[in-house]
C-alpha positions in Angstrom: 92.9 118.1 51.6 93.7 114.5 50.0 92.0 111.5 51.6 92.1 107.9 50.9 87.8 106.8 50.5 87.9 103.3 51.6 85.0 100.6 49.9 84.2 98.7 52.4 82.3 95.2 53.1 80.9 94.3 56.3 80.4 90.5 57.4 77.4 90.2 59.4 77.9 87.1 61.3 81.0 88.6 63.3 80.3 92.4 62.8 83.8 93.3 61.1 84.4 95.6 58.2 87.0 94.5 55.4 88.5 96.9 52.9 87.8 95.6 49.5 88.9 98.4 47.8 90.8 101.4 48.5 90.7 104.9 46.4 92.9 108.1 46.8 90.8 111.1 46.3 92.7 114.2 45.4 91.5 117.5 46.4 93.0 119.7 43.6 94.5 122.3 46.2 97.7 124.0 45.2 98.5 124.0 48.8 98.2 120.7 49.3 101.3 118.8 49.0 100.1 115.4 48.3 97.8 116.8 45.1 98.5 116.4 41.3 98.1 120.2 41.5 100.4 121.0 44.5 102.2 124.3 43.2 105.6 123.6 41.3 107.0 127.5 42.0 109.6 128.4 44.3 107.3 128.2 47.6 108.0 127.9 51.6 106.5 124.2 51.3 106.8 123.5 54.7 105.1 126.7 56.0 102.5 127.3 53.3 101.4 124.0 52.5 99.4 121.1 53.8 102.0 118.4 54.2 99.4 115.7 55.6 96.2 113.6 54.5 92.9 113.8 56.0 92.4 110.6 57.6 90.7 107.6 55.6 86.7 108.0 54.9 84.9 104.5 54.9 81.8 103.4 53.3 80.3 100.2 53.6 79.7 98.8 49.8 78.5 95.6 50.6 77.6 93.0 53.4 78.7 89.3 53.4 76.9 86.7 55.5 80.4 85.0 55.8 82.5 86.1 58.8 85.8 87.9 58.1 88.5 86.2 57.5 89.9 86.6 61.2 87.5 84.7 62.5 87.2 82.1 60.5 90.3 81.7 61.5 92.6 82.7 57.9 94.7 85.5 57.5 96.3 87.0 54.8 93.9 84.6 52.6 95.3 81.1 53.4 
């Protein structure tokens, strides 16, 4: 099934994890109804197919030896 593969850095100073980037990886099932390849026929799409992503997958990318943003007291970047 679909799943969003989150890119992730982690400060070191305060321990958090910030997504820096953010991908949607598609599984290519015909019976997944989130895919690019989700099958356009006449189908029971609420019995046959997957209606609901996987949850997100994170990896951590990179480490800052800044702390998050949260603790340095900013949010949203101001």
């Amino acid at each position: 099934m679909c799943f969003r593969l989150n890119q992730c850095t982690e400060h070191t100073p305060c321990g958090h994890t910030t997504v820096a980037r953010q991908h949607r990886i598609d599984c290519n099932k015909s019976t997944c109804r989130i895919s690019a390849s989700h099958n356009s026929g006449r189908h029971d799409c609420a019995r046959d197919c997957v209606q609901n992503m996987l949850p997100d997958q994170s990896v951590i990318m990179e480490t800052s030896s800044m702390p998050c943003n949260l603790c340095r007291g900013r949010t949203n970047g101001h």
